[in-house]
C-alpha positions in Angstrom: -20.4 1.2 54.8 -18.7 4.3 55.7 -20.3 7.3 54.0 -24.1 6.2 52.9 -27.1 7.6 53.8 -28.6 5.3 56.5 -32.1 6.8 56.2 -32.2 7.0 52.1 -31.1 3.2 51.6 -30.4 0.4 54.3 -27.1 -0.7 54.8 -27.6 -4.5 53.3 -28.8 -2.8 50.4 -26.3 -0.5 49.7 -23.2 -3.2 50.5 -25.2 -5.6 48.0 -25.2 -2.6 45.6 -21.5 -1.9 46.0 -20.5 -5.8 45.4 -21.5 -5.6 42.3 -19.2 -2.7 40.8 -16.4 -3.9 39.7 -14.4 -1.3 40.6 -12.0 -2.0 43.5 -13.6 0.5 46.7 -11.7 0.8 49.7 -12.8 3.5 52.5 -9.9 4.7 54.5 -9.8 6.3 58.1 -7.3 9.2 58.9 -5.2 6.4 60.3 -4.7 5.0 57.0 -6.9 1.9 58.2 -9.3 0.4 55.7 -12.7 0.2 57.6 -14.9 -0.7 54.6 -14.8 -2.2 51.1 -16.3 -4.2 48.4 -16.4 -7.6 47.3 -14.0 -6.9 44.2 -11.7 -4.9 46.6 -11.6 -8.1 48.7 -11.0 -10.3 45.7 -8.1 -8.7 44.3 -6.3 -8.5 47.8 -6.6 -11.3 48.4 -5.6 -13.2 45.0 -3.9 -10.5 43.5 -0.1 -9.7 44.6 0.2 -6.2 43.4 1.5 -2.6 45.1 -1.9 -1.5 46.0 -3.1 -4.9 47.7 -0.2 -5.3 50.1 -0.6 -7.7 52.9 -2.2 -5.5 56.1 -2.7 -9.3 57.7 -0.2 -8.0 60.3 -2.7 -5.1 61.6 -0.3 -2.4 60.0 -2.6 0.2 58.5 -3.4 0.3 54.4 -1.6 3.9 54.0 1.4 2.6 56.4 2.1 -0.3 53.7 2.0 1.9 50.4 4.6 4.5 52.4 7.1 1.7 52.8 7.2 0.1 49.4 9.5 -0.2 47.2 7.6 0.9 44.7 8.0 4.2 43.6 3.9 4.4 42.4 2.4 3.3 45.4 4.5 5.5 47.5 3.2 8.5 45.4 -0.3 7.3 45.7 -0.1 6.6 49.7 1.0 10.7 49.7 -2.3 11.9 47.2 -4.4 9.7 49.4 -3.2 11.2 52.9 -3.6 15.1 51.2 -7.1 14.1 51.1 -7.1 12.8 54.5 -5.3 15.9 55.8 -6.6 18.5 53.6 -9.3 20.9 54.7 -10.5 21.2 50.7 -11.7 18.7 48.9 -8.8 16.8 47.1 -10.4 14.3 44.8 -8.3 13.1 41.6 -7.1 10.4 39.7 -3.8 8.1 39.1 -3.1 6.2 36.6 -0.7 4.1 37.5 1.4 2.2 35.1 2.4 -1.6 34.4 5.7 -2.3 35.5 6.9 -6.0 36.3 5.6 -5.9 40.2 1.9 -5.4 38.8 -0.7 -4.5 36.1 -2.1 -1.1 34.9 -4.6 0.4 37.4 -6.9 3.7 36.7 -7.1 4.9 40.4 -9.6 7.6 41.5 -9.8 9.2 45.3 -12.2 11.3 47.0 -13.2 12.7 50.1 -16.0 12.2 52.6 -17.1 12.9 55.8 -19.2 10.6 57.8 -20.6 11.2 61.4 -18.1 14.0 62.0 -15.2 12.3 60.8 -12.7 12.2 57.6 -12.4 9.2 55.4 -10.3 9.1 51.8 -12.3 6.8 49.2 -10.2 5.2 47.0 -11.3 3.0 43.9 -9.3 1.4 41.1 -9.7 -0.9 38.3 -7.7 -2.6 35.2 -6.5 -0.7 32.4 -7.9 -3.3 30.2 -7.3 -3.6 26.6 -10.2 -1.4 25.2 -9.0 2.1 27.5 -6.1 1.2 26.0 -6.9 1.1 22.4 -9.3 4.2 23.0 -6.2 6.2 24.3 -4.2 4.8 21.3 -6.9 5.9 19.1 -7.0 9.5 20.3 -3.3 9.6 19.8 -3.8 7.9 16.6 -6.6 11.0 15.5 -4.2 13.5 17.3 -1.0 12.6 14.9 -3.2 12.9 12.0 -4.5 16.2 12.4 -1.0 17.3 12.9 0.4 15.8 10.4 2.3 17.4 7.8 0.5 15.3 4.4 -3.0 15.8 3.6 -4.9 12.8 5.5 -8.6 11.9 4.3 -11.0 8.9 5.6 -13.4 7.8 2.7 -16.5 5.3 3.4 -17.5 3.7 0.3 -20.4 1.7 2.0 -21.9 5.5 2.0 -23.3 6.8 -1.4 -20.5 8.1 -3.8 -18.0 6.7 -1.2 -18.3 10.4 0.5 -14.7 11.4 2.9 -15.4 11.0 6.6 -12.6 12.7 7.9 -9.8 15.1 6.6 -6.8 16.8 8.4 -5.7 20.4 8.8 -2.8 19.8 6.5 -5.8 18.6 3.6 -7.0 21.9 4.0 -4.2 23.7 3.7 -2.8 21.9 0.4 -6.3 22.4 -1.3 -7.6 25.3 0.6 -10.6 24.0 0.8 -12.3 23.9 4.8 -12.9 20.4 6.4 -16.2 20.9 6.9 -16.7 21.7 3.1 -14.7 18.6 2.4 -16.4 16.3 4.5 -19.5 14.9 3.0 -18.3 15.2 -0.5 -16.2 12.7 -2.8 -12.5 13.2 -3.8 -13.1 14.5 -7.5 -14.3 17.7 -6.4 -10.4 18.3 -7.0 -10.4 17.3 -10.7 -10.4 20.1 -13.2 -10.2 20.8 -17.0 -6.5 19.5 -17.0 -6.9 16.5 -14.9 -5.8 13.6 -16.9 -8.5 11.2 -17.1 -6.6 7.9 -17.7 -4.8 8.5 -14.2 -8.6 9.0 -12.9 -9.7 6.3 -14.6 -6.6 4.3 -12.8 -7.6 5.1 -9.0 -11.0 4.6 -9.9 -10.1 1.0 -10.9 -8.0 0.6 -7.9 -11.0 1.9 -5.4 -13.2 -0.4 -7.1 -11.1 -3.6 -6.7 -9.8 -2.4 -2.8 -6.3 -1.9 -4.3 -3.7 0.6 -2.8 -2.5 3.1 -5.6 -0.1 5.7 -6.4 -0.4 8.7 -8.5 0.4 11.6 -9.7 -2.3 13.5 -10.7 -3.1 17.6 -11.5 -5.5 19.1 -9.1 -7.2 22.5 -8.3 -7.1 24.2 -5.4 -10.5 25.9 -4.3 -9.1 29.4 -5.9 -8.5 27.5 -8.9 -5.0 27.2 -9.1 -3.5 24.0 -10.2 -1.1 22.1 -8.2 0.6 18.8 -8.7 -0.9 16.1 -6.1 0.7 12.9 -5.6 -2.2 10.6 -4.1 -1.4 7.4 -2.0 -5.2 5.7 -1.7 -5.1 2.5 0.5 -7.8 0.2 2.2 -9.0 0.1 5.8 -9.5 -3.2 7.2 -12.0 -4.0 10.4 -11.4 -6.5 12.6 -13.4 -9.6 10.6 -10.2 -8.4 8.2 -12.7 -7.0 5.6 -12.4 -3.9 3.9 -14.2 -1.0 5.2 -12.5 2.5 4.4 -10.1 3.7 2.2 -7.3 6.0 3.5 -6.0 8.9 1.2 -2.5 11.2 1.4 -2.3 13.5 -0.6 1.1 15.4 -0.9 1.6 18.8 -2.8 4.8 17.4 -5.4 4.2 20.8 -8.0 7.7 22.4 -7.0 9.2 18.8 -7.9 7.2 18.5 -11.0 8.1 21.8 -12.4 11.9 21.3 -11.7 11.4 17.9 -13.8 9.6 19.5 -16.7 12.4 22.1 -16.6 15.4 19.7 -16.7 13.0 16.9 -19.4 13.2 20.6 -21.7 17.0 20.7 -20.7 17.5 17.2 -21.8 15.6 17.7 -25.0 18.2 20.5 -25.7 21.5 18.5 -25.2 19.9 15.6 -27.3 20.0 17.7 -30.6 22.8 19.7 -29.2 24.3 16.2 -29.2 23.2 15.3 -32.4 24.6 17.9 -34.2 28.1 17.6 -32.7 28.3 14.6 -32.5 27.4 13.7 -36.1 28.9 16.9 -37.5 31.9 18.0 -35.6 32.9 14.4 -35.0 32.5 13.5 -39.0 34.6 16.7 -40.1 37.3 16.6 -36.9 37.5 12.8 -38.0 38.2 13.8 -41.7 41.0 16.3 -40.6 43.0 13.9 -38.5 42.4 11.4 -41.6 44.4 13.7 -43.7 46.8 15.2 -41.0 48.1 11.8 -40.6 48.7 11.6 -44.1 50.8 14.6 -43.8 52.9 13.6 -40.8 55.8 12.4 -42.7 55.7 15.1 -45.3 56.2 18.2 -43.4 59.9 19.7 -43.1 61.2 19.8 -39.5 60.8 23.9 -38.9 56.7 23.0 -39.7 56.8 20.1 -36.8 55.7 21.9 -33.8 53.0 23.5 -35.9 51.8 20.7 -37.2 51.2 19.1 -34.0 49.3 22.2 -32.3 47.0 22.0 -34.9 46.8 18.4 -34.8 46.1 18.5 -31.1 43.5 21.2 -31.2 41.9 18.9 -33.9 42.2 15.6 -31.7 40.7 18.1 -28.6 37.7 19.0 -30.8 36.9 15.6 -31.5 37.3 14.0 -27.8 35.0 17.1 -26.7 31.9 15.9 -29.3 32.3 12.6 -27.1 32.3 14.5 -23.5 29.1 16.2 -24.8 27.3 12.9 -25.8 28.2 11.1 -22.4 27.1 14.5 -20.2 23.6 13.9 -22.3 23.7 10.6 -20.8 24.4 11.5 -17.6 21.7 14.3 -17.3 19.0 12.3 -18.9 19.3 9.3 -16.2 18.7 9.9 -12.6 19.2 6.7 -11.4 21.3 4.4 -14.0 20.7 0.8 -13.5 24.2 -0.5 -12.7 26.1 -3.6 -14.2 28.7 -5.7 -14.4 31.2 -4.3 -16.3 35.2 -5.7 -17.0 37.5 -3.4 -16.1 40.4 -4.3 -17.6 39.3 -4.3 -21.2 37.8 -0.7 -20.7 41.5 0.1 -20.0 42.8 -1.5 -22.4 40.7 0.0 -25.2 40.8 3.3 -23.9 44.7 3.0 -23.5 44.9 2.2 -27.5 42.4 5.1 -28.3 44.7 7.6 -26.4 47.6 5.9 -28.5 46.3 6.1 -31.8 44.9 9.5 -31.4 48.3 10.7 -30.4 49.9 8.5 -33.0 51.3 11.7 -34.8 53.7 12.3 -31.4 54.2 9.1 -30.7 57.8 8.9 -30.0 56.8 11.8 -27.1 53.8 9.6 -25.4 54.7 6.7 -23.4 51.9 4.9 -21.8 52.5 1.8 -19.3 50.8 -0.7 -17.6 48.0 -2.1 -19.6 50.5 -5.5 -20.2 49.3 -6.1 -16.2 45.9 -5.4 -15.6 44.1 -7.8 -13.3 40.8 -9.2 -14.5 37.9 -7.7 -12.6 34.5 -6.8 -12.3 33.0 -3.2 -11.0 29.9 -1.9 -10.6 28.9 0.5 -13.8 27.9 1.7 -17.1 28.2 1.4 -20.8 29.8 4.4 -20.2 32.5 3.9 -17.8 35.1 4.1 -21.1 34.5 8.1 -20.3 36.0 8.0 -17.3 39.4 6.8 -18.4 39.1 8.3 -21.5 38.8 11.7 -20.1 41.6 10.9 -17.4 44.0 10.1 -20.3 43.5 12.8 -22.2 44.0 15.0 -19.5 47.3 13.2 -18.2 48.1 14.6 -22.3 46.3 18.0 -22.6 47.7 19.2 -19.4 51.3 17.8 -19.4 54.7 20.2 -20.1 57.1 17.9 -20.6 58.4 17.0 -24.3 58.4 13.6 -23.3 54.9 12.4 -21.9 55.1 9.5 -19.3 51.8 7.7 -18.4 51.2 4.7 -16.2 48.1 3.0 -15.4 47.7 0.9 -12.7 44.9 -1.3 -10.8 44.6 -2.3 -6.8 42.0 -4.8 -6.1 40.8 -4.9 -2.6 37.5 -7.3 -1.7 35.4 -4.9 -1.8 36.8 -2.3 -4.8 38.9 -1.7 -7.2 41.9 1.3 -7.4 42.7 2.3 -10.6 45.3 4.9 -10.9 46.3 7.1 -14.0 49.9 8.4 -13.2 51.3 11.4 -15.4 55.2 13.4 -15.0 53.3 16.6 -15.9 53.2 19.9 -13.0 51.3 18.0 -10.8 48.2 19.4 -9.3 48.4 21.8 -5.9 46.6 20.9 -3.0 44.7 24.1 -3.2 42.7 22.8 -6.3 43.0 19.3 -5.8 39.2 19.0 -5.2 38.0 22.2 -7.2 39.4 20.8 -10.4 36.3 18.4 -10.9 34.4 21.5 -10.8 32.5 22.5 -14.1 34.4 24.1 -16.3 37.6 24.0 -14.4 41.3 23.7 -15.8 44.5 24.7 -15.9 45.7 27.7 -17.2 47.4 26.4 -20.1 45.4 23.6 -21.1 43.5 23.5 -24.2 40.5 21.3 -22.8 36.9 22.6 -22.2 37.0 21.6 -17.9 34.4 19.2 -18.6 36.3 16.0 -18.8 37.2 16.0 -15.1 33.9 17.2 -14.4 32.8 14.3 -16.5 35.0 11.8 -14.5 33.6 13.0 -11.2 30.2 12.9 -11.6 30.0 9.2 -13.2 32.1 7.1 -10.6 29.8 9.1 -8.1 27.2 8.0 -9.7 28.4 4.5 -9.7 29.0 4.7 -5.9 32.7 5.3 -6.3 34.9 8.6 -5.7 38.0 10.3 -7.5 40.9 12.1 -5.8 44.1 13.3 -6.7 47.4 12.2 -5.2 51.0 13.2 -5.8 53.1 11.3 -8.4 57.0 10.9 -7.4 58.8 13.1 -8.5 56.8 14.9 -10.2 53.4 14.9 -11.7 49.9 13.7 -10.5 48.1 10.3 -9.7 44.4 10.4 -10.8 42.9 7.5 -8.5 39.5 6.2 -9.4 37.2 3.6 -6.4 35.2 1.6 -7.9 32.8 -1.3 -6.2 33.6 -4.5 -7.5 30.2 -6.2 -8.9 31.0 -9.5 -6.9 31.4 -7.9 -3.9 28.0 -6.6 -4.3 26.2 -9.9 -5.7 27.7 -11.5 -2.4 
């Protein structure tokens, strides 16, 4: 064997030595000949068809072989291995060659030695097996916890107090507390006077009976600020499938929290704002229209267009204690639980509503239509009157002619339904076709608040539908509302 120490160890001993590594070692000459190498060199050449056992049965040299191949690995190895060959400092490094279809995952080292004068390259190699593998995975594994942007923590419950193990960078920096603090010590060193202990009580439960949980829970940070920590506690599992560890993420949620308080305060505010006018206002605007009717047909004609500006005011008062009550609604659910919800008998209740509100101008407020609504389904809420509701009243409030014209209309598609509120009022320019859903928006001249389109807007989007405007012919504006029909979505 090329390179051994002939009067330190004799050579039988040291080839016997070397067939048992099994490591594939080759020694090669600086003519790229292989003059010596092991057993499990041997082996693998000869049963293994791989890039870096080609066939040298032909007398071509080893390095001559690997320049020619095809593969793009062994070409880059046959150049590392002649700069050792060729270079007057010592060269010595490692490949790792990777799996590809033409042959398995290698771990190749190289070296060089001199021997009686001359130059040899040493080359050994041997499989990336399963377990290098899993040990690189792991370090990557470690690596993308300690970077990661949630607070990581490792607890061993077979330990006393079920102590943490192991805690990331991004732990430390949501409690402020140092790892090497933390580690050692259980969780509840974050629990404080405000901590509620039911929630305690729940991961506690869930530890003890290798659950995963989720919660919520006040912490302290080391300088004793409280923070709002939403805790994700899982089990580990070994490889008999038994538990082992639990995992914990902890994720600093107190911005989140605090906006939630703030709008839950908000929410309380509209409720009684909502009870008071909605039982008060309403009641009283109801008991004026009561007795303006009554008066319709008793005024002279010079009192007529009095009468009905007051009347109007009256009926806008009342439809406004309404548009408060569903914005409540709307603000106190963040997610509504959609259902099935007929559309046409929404219309067609809404339609009447509009009718016998305005039945003091009558003769002036023609609404078509509702004699050919299609049956169908959408997607929606209790509330989905509102819509329409506000969308007629608007096509009323904000129309200029003496005679008001309204059409309503449905398109059903497979997958939606169209429903368009048609009015010969001044139309709506495309300037402020989109900015007239905003909050508080109207028209110059209208007597509404701006919330009923603002209304509108934000409950088909909520519903997963959209509202624009379009052009009516000749004049006037077509509100259109897309809705998702609830079969479409069952299917």
């Amino acid at each position: 064997m090329v390179g051994r120490d002939d009067e330190s160890m004799p050579p039988e001993l040291t080839d016997a030595v070397l067939d048992t590594l099994l490591a594939r070692i080759a020694v090669i000459d600086v003519a790229g000949q292989i003059v010596e190498s092991n057993a499990s060199w041997q082996a693998f050449a000869e049963t293994t068809d791989h890039p870096l056992a080609p066939d040298t049965s032909t007398g071509e040299a080893y390095l001559a072989c690997l320049e020619r191949s095809s593969n793009e690995q062994a070409v880059r190895l046959a150049g590392r291995l002649q700069s050792v060959l060729d270079a007057d400092a010592d060269t010595s490094g490692e490949y790792l060659y990777r799996a590809d279809p033409e042959g398995k995952a290698l771990h190749v080292r190289f070296a060089r030695t001199e021997h009686e004068g001359e130059r040899h390259a040493v080359v050994a190699h041997r499989d990336r097996n399963a377990r290098t593998e899993a040990a690189a995975n792991l370090r990557l594994k470690e690596r993308a916890m300690d970077e990661a942007p949630v607070g990581i923590t490792i607890s061993d419950p077979d330990q006393p107090d079920n102590p943490v193990i192991y805690a990331n960078a991004a732990f430390e920096r949501i409690t402020g507390y140092p790892i090497q603090k933390v580690v050692g010590q259980n969780c509840r060193f974050l629990q404080g006077e405000n901590t509620d202990p039911e929630t305690v009580a729940r991961m506690r439960r869930a530890v003890d009976e290798w659950e995963p949980v989720t919660v919520e829970v006040r912490n302290y940070r080391q300088n004793g600020e409280e923070f709002w920590n939403q805790v994700t506690i899982a089990p580990i599992y070994d490889e008999d499938g038994e538990p082992s560890h639990y995992v914990g993420f902890q994720q600093d949620v107190t911005d989140r929290k605090q906006a939630e308080e703030a709008l839950e305060t908000e929410r309380d505010r509209l409720a009684l704002l909502n009870q008071i006018v909605r039982h008060d206002i309403r009641n009283d605007m109801s008991v004026a229209l009561g007795w303006g009717g009554e008066l319709a047909d008793r005024l002279p004609p010079k009192d007529a267009d009095a009468f009905e500006r007051v009347m109007t005011a009256a009926t806008h008062t009342k439809e406004l204690t309404e548009a408060v009550g569903d914005l409540t609604q709307i603000l106190g659910t963040a997610d509504p639980e959609l259902e099935s919800v007929p559309l046409e008998e929404v219309l067609r209740k809404e339609i009447e509503r509009v009718r016998s509100n305005f039945d003091y101008r009558s003769e002036q407020i023609t609404i078509e239509g509702n004699e050919e609504l299609p049956a169908v389904d959408v997607l929606a809420t209790s509330i989905l009157s509102s819509v329409f509701g506000n969308l007629l009243d608007n096509a009323v409030f904000h129309n200029d002619k003496s005679q008001i014209e309204i059409s309503v209309g449905v398109e059903v598609t497979p997958e939606t339904a169209v429903v368009r509120v048609a009015d010969n009022g001044p139309g709506v320019p495309d300037t402020r076709k989109r900015e007239v859903f905003g909050r508080g928006k109207k028209g110059l001249e209208s007597p509404g608040s701006g919330l009923g389109l603002y209304l509108a807007d934000n409950l088909v989007e909520t519903y997963g539908g959209r509202v624009w405007i379009e052009d009516n012919d000749p004049a006037g504006a077509v509100f259109c509302v897309e809705l998702q029909r609830a079969d479409a979505a069952e299917a």
